[in-house]
C-alpha positions in Angstrom: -57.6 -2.5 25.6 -54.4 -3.7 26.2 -54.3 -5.7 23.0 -54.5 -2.3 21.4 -51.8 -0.5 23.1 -50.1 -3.9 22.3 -50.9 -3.5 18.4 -50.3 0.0 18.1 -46.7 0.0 19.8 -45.5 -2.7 17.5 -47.0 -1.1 14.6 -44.8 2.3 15.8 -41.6 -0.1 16.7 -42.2 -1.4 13.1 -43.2 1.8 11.7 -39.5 3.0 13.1 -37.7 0.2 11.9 -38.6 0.9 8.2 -37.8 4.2 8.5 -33.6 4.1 10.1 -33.6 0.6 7.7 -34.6 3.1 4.6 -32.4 5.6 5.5 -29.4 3.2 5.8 -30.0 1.8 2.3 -30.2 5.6 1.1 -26.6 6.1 2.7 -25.2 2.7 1.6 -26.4 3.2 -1.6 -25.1 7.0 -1.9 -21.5 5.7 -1.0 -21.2 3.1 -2.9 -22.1 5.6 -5.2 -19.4 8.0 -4.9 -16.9 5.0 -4.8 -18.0 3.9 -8.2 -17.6 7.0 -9.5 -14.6 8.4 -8.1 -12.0 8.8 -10.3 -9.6 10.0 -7.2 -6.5 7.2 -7.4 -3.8 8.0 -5.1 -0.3 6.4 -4.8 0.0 4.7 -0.6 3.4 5.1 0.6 5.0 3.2 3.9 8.2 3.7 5.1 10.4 0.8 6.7 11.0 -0.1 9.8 12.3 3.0 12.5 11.0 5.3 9.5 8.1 8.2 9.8 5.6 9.8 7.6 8.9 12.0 6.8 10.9 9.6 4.9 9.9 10.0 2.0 10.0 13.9 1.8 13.1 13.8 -1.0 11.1 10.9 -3.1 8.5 12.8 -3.5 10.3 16.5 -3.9 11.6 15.1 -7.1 8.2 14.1 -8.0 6.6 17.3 -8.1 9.8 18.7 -10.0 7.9 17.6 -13.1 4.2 18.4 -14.0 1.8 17.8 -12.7 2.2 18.5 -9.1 0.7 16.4 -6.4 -1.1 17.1 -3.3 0.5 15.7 0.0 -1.2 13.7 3.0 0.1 12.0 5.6 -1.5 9.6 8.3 0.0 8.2 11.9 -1.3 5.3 13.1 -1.1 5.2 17.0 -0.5 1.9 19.0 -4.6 2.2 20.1 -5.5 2.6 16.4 -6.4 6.3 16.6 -5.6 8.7 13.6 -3.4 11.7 13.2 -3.8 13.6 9.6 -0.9 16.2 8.7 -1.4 17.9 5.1 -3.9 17.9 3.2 -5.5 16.4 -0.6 -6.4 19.3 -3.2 -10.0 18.7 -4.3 -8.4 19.1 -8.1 -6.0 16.5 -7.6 -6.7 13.5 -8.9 -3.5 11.4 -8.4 -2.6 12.5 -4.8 0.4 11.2 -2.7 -0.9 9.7 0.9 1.8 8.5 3.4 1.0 5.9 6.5 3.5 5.5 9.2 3.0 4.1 12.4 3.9 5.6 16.1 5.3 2.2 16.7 7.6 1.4 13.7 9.5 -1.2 15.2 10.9 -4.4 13.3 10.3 -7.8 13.6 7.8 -10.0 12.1 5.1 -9.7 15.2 5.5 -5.9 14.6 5.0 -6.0 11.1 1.6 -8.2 12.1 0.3 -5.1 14.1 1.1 -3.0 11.3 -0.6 -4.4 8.5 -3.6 -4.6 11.4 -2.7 -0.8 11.7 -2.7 -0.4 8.1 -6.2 -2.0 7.4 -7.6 0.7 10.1 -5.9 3.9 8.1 -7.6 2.6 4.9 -10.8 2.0 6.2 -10.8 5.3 7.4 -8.9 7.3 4.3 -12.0 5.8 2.2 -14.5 7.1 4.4 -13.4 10.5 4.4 -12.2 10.7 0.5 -14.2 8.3 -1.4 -11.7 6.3 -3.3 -11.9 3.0 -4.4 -8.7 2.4 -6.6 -5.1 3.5 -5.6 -1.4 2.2 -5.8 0.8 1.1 -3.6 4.8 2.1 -2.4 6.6 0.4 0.6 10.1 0.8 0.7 12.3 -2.2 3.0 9.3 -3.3 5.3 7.2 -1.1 4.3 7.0 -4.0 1.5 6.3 -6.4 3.7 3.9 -4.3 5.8 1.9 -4.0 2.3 2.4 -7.6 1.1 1.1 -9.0 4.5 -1.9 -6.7 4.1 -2.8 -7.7 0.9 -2.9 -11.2 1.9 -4.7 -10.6 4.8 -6.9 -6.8 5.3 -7.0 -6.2 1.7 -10.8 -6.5 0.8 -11.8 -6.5 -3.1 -15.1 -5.4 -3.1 -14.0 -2.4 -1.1 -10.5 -1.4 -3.1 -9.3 -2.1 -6.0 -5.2 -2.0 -6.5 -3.4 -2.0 -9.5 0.1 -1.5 -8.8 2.5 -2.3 -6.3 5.6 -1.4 -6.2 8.6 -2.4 -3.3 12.0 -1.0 -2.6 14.6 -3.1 -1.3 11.4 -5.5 0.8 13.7 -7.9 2.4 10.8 -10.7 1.7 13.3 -13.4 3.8 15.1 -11.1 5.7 18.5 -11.0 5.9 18.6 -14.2 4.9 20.7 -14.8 1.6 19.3 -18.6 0.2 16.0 -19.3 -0.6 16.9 -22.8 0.6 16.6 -21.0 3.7 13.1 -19.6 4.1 12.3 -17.8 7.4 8.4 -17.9 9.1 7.9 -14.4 7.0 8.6 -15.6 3.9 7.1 -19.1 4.5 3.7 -17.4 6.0 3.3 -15.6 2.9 4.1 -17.8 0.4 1.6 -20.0 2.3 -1.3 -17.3 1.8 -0.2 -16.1 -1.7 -3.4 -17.3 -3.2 -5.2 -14.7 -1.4 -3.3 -12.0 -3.6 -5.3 -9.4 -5.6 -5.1 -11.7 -9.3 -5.6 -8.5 -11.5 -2.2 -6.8 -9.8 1.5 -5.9 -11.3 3.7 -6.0 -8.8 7.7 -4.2 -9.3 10.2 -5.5 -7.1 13.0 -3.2 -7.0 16.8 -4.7 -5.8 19.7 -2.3 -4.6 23.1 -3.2 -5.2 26.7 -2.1 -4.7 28.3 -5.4 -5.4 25.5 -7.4 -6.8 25.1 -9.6 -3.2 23.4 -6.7 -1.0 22.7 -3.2 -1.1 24.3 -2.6 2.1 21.9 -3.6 4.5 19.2 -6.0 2.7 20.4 -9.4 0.7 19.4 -9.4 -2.9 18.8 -12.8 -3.0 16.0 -11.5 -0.3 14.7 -9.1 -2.7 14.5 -11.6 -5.1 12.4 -14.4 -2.7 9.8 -12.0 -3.5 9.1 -14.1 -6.9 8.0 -17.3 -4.2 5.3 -14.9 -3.4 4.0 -12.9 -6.3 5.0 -15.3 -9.7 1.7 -17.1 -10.9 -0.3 -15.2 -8.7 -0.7 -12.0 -9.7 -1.1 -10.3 -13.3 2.6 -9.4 -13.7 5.7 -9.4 -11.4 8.8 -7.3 -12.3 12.0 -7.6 -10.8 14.3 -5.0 -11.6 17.7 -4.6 -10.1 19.2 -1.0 -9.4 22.9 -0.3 -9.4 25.3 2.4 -9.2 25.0 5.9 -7.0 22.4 5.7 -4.4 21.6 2.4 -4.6 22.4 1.5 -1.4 19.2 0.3 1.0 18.8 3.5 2.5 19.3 5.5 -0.5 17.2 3.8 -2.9 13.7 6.3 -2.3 15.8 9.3 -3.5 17.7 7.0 -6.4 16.9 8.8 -9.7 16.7 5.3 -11.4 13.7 4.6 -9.0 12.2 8.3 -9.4 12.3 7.1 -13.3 10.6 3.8 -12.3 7.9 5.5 -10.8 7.5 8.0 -13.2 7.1 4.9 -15.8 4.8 2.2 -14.4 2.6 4.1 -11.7 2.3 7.6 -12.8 3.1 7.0 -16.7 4.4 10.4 -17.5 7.5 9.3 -17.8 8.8 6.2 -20.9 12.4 4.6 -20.3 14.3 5.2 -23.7 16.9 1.5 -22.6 19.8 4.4 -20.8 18.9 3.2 -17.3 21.5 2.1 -15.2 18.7 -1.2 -13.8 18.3 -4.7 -15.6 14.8 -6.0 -15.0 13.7 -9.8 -15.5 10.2 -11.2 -15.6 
């Protein structure tokens, strides 16, 4: 008798055990599903250091003065990982604008750690509830470095796919003006650049008032960028911008950059050589 009870429990235990394990094949399956065949591609945005889900109102004010518009999200990541969502994606819109911040923006390179930590969290989460796969990628000062240190270290390929990432004024070695001169930052990530996405064109973009700094941010700094992302990615792009608003703080509402958006992220916009920037390969 009891080696009945015995066989029919484990035949129940089993019996339940094929059922939940079909059901989660069902649902991985069915996601994986929607991700192939989204065609939703948003551009990521993440302010610098001190910065909130608001800095980059004006940036993207001027890119909805030109057709077509784009829907506007933005995520805060708290210090215990939990979400807050403000705005919201229009179901029509297929190249949305999403902005992360982070409740505690601080600088410093153990901040930034947390961040891109933080970062891996709000993407995890922003696929779950809108089903993308590919997207682009916007960090202006740290924000950069906040991307670039999640790319080499969160960013999972069979889970997203990025094509373009584009920095403004990303201090890769600080304030530092000599590559001779590498601080743990740059040297940490030039040590993990072979963990890069390969299939990736990256645009560095340098602000200038006197061709050494943009007022806050070295160019030379800027430029250590190339340590990371040359021979390691599809294409890198340093452009430099100079001229009104170029300083550091400036540079999201600069019209040159606006243009540089429009150009390689967005395409619906083709430089005709009248730009005040000089770019080099």
């Amino acid at each position: 008798m009891k080696n009945k009870i015995a066989i029919i429990l484990s035949l129940l235990f089993m019996s339940v055990i094929a059922y939940y394990g079909h059901n989660w094949v069902i649902n991985m399956d069915d996601k994986e599903s929607k991700l192939r065949n989204s065609r939703l591609k948003p551009i990521i945005f993440i302010p610098g250091s001190n910065a909130d889900i608001n800095r980059f109102n004006s940036l993207i004010s001027k890119l909805n003065n030109t057709e077509p518009k784009h829907s506007i999200l933005k995520v805060q990541v708290n210090t215990d990982g939990s979400l807050d969502y403000f705005g919201s994606l229009n179901s029509k819109d297929l190249r949305p604008f999403i902005v992360i911040g982070f409740k505690n923006n601080n600088d410093g390179y153990s901040n930034i750690k947390k961040q891109y930590e933080w970062l891996n969290i709000a993407m995890n989460d922003l696929q779950t509830r809108y089903h993308f796969k590919n997207f682009q990628a916007i960090g202006h000062s740290n924000g950069g470095l906040i991307w670039t240190g999640f790319l080499e270290n969160g960013y999972d390929e069979d889970k997203f796919q990025i094509s373009d990432f584009m920095s403004l004024g990303t201090p890769y070695n600080f304030s530092e003006t000599s590559p001779t001169r590498p601080t743990v930052i740059l040297k940490e990530y030039i040590e993990n650049k072979n963990k890069l996405p390969k299939n990736l064109s990256v645009y560095s973009i340098a602000g200038t008032e006197d061709y050494t700094d943009d007022g806050v941010v070295p160019v030379q700094s800027v430029m250590a960028g190339k340590y990371i992302f040359q021979k390691q990615v599809k294409l890198f792009t340093q452009i430099t911008v100079s001229g009104e608003e170029a300083q550091h703080s400036n540079l999201p509402e600069n019209d040159e950059v606006i243009s540089l958006i429009q150009e390689y992220l967005l395409k619906t916009f083709k430089s005709k050589g009248k730009n005040n920037f000089n770019s080099k390969i």
